[in-house]
C-alpha positions in Angstrom: -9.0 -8.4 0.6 -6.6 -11.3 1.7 -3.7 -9.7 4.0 -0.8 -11.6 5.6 2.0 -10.5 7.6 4.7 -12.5 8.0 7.9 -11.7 10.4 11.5 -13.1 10.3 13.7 -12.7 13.1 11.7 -10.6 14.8 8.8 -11.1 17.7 5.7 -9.2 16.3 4.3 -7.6 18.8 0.1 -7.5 19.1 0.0 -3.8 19.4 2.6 -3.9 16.3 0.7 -5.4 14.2 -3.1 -4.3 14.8 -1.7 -1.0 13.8 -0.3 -2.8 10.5 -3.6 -3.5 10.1 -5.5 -0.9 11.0 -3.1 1.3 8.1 -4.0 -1.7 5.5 -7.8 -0.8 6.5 -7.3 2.8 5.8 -6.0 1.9 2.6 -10.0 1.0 1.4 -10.6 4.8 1.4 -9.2 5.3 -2.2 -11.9 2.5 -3.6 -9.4 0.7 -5.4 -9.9 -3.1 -5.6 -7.4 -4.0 -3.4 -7.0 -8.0 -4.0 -4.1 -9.0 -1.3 -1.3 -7.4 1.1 1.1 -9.1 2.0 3.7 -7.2 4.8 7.2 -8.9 5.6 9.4 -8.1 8.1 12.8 -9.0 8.8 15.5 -8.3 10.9 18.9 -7.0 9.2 22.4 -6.4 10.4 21.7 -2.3 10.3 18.1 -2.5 11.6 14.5 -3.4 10.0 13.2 -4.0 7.0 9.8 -4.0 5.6 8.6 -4.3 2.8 4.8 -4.2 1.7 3.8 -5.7 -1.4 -0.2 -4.7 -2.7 -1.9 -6.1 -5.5 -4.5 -4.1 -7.0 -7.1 -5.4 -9.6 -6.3 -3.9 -13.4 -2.9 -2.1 -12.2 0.5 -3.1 -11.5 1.6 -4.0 -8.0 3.0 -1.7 -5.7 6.0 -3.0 -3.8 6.7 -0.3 -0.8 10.2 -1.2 1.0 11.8 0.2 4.1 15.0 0.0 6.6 15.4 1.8 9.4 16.8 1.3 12.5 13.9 1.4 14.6 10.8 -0.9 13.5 8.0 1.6 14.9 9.7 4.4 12.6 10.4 1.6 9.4 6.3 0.8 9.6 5.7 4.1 10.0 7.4 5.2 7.1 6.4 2.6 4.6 2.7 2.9 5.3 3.0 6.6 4.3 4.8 6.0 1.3 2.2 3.0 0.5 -0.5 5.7 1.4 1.5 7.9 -0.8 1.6 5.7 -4.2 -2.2 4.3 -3.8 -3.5 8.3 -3.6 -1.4 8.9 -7.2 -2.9 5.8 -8.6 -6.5 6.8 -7.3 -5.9 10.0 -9.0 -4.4 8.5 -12.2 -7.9 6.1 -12.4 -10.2 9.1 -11.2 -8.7 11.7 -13.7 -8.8 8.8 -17.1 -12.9 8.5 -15.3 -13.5 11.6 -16.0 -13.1 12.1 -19.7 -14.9 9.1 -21.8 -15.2 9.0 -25.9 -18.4 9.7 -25.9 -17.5 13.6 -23.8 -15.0 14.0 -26.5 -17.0 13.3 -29.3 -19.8 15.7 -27.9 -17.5 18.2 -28.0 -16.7 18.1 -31.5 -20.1 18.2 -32.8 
């Protein structure tokens, strides 16, 4: 999984982003193929803005963006919503899994 983070007007703190990260890490748990991350911050007039932008393998990508006022709060918030959207696709891929052709046509016979 290739992850970048890249920050505009704003110093990224080491503590900042090793728990960027860390949430990116997490994200493994749902076995999807997770091909790249890329996180982008930027300063605004009215706060933060982040936006995360995850590219899975056989599925369309899932572009997660936030503004708040406070950066700990914006991160925060867009790694649950990213956390959020890669569970309902987990389930979507886990719940088309379960019922193949061939269990269908078993059950006709």
């Amino acid at each position: 999984m290739n992850v970048q983070v890249h920050a505009k007007d704003i110093t990224l703190q080491s503590s900042t982003r090793a728990h960027i990260e860390s949430a990116i890490e997490s994200f493994k748990k749902y076995s999807l193929d997770i091909t790249s991350v890329n996180v982008h911050l930027q300063a605004e007039k009215k706060g933060v803005s982040i936006e995360f932008d995850i590219h899975v393998a056989r599925a369309q990508p899932i572009v997660i963006s936030q503004v708040d006022d406070n950066l700990d709060a914006a991160i925060d918030l867009a790694i649950d919503r990213a956390t959020k959207a890669l569970r309902r696709l987990h389930e979507k891929v886990v719940s088309h899994q379960s019922t193949s052709v061939k269990d269908l046509e078993t059950l006709d016979n």
